[in-house]
C-alpha positions in Angstrom: 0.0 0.0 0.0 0.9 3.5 -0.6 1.1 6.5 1.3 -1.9 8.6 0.2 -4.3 11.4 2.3 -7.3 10.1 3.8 -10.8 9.8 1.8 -12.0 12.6 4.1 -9.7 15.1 2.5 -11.9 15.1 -0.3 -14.5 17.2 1.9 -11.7 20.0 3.6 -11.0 21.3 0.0 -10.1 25.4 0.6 -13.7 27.4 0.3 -14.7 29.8 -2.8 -14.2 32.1 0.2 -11.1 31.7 1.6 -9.9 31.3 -1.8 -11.2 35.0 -3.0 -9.5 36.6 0.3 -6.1 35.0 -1.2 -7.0 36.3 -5.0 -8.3 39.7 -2.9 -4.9 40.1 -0.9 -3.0 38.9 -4.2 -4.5 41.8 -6.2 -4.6 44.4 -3.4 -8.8 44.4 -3.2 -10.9 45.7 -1.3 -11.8 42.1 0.8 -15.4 41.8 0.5 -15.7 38.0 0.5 -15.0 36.8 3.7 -17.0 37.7 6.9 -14.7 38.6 8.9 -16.5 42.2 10.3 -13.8 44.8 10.6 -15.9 47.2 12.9 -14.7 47.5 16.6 -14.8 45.3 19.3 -17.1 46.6 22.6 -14.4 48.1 25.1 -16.4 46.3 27.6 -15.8 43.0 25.7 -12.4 43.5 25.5 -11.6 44.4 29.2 -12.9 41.4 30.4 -11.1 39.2 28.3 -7.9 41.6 29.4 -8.9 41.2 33.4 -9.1 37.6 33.1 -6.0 37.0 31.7 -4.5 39.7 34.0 -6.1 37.5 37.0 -4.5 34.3 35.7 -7.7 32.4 33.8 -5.8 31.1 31.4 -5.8 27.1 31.7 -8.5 24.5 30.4 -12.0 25.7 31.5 -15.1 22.7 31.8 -15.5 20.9 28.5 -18.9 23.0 28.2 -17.6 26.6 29.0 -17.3 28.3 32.5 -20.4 28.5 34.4 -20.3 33.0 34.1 -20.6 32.7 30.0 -23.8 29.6 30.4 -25.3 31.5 33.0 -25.1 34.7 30.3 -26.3 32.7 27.6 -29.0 31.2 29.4 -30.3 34.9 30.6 -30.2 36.4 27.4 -32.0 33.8 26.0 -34.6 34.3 28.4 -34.6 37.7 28.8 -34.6 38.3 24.6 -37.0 35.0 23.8 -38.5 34.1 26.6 -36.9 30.3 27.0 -35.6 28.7 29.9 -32.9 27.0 29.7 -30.6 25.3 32.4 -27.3 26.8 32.2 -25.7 23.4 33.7 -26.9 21.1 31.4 -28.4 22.1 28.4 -25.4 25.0 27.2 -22.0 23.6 25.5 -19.7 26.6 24.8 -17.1 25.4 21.6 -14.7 27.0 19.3 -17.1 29.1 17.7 -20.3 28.1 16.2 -18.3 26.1 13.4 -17.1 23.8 16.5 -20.3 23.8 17.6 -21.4 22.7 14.9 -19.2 19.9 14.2 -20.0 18.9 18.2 -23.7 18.7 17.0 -22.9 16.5 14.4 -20.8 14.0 15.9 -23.1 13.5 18.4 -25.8 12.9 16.4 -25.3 11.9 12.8 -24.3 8.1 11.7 -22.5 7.5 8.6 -25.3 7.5 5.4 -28.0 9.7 7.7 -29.5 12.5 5.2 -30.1 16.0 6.2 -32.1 18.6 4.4 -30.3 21.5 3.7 -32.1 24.5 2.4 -29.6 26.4 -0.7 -28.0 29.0 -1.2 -26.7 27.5 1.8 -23.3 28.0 3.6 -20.7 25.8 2.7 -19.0 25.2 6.2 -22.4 23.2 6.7 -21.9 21.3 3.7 -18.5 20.2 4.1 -19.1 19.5 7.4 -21.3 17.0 6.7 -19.6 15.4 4.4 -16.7 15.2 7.3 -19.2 13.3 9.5 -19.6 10.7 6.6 -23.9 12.5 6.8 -25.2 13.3 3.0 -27.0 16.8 2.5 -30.0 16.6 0.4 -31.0 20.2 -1.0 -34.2 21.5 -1.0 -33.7 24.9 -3.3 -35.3 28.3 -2.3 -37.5 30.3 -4.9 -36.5 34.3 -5.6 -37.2 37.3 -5.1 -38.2 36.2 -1.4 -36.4 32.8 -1.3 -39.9 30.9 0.1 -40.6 27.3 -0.2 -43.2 25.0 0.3 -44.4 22.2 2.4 -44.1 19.7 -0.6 -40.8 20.7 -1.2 -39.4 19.2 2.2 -42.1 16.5 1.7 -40.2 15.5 -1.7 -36.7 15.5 -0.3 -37.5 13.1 3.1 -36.2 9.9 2.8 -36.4 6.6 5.3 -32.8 7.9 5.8 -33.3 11.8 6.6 -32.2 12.4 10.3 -32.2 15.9 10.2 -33.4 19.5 9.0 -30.9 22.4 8.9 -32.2 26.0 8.9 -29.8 29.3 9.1 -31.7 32.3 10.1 -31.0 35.1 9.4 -28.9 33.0 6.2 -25.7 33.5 4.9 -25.6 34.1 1.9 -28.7 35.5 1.0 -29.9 37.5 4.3 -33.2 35.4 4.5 -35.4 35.9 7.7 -37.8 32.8 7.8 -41.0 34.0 9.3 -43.2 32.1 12.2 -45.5 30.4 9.2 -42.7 29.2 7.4 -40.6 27.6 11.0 -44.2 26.4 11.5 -43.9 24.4 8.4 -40.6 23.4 9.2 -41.6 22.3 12.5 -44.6 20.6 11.4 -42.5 18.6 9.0 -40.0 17.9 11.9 -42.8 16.4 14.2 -44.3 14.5 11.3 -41.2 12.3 10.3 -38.8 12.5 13.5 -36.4 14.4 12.9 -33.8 16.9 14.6 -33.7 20.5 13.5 -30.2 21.7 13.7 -30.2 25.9 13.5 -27.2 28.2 13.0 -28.2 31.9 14.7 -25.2 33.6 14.5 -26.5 36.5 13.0 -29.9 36.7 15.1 -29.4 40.1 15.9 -28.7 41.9 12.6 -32.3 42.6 11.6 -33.7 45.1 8.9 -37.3 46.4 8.0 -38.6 45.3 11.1 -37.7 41.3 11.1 -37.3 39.2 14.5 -35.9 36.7 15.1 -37.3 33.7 15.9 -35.8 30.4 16.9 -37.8 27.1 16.1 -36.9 25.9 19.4 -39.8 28.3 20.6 -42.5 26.9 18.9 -44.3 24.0 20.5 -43.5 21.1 20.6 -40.4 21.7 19.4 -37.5 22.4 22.5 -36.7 18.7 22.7 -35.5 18.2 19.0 -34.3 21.5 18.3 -30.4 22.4 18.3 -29.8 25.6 18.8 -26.0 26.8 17.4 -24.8 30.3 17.8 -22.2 32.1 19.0 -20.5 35.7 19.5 -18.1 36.4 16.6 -20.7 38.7 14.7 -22.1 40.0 17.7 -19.1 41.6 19.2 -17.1 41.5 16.1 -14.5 39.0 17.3 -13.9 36.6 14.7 -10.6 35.6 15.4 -11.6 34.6 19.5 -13.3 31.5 18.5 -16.2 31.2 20.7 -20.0 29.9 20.3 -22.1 27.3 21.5 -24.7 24.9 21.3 -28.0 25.0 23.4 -30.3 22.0 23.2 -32.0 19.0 25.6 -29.6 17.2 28.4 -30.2 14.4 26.5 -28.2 15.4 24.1 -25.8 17.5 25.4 -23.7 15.5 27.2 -22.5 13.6 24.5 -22.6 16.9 22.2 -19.6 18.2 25.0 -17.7 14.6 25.4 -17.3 15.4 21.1 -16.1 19.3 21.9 -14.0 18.2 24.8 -12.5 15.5 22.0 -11.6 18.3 19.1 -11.3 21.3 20.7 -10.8 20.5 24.7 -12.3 24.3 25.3 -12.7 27.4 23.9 -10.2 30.3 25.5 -10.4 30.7 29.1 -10.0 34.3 29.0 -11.9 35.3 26.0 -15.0 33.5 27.6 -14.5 35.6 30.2 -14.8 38.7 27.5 -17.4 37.9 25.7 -19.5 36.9 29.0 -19.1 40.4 30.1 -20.1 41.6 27.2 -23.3 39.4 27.6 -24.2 40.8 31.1 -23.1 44.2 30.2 -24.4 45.5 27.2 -28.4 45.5 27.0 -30.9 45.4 24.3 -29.6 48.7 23.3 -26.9 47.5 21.8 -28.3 44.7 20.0 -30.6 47.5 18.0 -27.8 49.6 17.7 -26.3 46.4 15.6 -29.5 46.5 13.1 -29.5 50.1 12.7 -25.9 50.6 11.7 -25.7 47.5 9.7 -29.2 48.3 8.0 -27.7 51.7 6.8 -24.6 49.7 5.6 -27.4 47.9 3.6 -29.0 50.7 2.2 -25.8 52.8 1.1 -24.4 49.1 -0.7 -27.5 47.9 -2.4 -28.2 51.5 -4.0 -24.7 51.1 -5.6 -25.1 47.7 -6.5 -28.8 48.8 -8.1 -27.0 51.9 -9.8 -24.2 50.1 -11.8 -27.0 47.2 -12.7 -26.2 44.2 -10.5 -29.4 44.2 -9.0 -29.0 43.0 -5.0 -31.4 40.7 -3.4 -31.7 42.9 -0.8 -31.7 40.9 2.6 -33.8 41.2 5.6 -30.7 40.0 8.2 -27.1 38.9 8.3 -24.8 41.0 6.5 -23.9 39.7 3.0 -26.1 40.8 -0.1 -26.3 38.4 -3.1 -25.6 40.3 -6.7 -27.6 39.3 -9.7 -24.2 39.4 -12.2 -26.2 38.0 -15.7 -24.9 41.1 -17.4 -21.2 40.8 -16.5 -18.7 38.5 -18.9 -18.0 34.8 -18.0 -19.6 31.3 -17.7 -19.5 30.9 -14.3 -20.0 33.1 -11.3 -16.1 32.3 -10.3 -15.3 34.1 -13.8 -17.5 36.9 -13.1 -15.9 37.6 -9.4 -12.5 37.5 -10.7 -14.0 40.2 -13.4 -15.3 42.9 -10.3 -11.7 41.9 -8.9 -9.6 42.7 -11.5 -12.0 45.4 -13.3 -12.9 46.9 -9.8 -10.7 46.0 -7.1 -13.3 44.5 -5.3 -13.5 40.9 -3.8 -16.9 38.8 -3.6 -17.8 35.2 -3.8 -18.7 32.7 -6.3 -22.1 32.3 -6.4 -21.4 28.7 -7.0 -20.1 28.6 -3.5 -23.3 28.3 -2.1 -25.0 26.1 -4.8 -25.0 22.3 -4.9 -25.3 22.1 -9.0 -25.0 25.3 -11.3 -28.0 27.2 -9.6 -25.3 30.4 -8.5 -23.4 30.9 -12.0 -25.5 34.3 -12.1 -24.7 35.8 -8.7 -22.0 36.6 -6.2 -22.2 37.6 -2.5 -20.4 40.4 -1.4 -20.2 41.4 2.8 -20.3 44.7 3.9 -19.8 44.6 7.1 -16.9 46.9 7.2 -16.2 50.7 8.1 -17.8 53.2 6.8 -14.5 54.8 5.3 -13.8 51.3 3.2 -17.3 50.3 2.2 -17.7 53.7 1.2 -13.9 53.3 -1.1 -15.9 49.9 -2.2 -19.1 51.2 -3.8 -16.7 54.5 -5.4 -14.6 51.3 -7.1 -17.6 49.4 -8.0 -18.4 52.3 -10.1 -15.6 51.2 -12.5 -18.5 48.3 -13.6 -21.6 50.7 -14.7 
């Protein structure tokens, strides 16, 4: 036998993302791909990550987080939503959500288990299923509102299907899914047994008047609902690597024996930060989020309308999707590297976020970034009217 890489490798293939932030930096872009928020971190957030290390918190914490950081969680989520949740058994604080995520599905996906993923999906869920050995099975969402139907999930359940994902607000294409259409999810859920796995990392960047609702709050639904979230967007700390899961003690444990595996803990000290941050900053601050970002919005998808790459214009998260028919190339990889190297402006393949060639026509640009750059973005993007 040979030496040869693993079959897995296969599924850890560099993302369309980080791959434009290379072509970006290579080109001296503007960096408009990757999500990586450039706006300041809360003082308050940062001086409690700084006290703890200056107090010495910086070995292994418990597998699931220190108890100040669950505590927060479980107050905010009670406090915002109205859920209680027991901070001891039923919170597992990971290496942000992605290791959260993972967690989640080590814990409960076997080899060959389907889940239904909803597309323009993000691709870190994707490939991570494919690293658990799970299959996704896409269920595609209609424009200009990306809705679907009830029949739609009916025709992509299987005897196999384990589990539904749902991203809300979504990455990429700023989707808000309303109470009717979790209620569909949900019914769908209860009808054939299966877990609902959400990613809310960008529950509190809301326009137009959305909220956001978790189906975890609907009845019926606590006890096979995954919650995964986590504080990178929130306090604009991508790099600290911190998020969580929140779901039943039945699963838990087991979700936290697969964290303590990969990732032992997320750091001490900078769960420490972003807990203070938690009991710190109010609801005030979570509006300020939607206010400044929803200008951010406005200001990008008036440029994008005015040089004719009409934006799906998104009702939360912070990435817009571009409607590119009119720019040159086959495939939306060909027409970001055109912006790039006509405008000096990175985005992201449509592709990226598309299991078959459903993306060729867009890309997905972020614009969550100062004022002074996005500002230097949209005067570049001119370059394309």
């Amino acid at each position: 036998m040979s030496l040869s890489l693993s079959e897995r490798c296969d599924c850890a293939m560099q993302s369309e993302i980080r791959m434009m932030s290379i072509e970006c930096a290579r080109h001296g872009g503007i960096n408009l791909s990757q999500g990586v928020c450039d706006t300041p971190v809360p003082a308050v957030v940062r001086e409690g990550a700084s006290d703890a290390i200056e107090a010495g918190r910086n070995t292994y914490t418990h597998y699931a987080g220190i108890a100040s950081l669950r505590a927060a969680i479980a107050t905010k989520h009670r406090r915002l939503y109205g859920m209680e949740i027991d901070a001891h058994q039923e919170i597992i604080v990971s290496a942000g959500a992605t290791g959260a995520m993972y967690s989640v599905f080590q814990a409960l996906l076997n080899p060959g288990d389907e889940v239904i993923v909803f597309e323009p999906f993000y691709g870190y869920h994707v490939s991570t299923l494919h690293g658990c050995g799970a299959r996704p099975v896409f269920v595609t969402l209609r424009q200009p509102d990306w809705s679907f139907e009830s029949a739609d999930l009916e025709g992509a359940v299987t005897a196999r299907t384990k589990a539904i994902i749902v991203n809300t607000p979504a990455n990429p294409s700023g989707k808000v899914f309303s109470r009717e259409e979790l209620g569909m999810v949900a019914a769908f859920a209860r009808a054939h047994d299966l877990f609902v796995i959400t990613d809310e990392i960008y529950e509190h960047f809301l326009y137009d008047g959305a909220e956001h609702l978790s189906p975890a709050m609907l009845d019926g639904m606590r006890e096979r609902t995954v919650i995964v979230s986590g504080f990178s967007k929130t306090f604009s700390v991508t790099g600290w690597r911190v998020g969580y899961a929140i779901c039943d003690r039945k699963w838990a444990s087991s979700i936290g024996y697969f964290n303590d595996l990969f990732y032992v803990c997320a750091p001490a000290p900078l769960q420490a930060g972003v807990a203070r941050g938690l009991k710190d900053l109010g609801e005030s601050y979570y509006r300020g989020l939607s206010e400044e970002y929803g200008a951010k919005r406005d200001r990008f998808c008036e440029v994008l309308d005015e040089i004719g790459l009409k934006p799906s214009v998104p009702r939360g998260a912070y990435y817009v999707l571009a409607d590119t028919s009119r720019l040159p190339g086959k495939t939306s990889r060909e027409k970001a590297m055109h912006i790039l190297l006509t405008a000096g402006v990175a985005s992201v393949p449509g592709g990226a976020f598309y299991h078959d060639r459903g993306g060729d026509n867009f890309v997905r640009f972020c614009f969550a970034k100062e004022d002074a750059v996005l500002n230097e973005a949209c005067r570049r993007l001119g370059k394309l009217a």
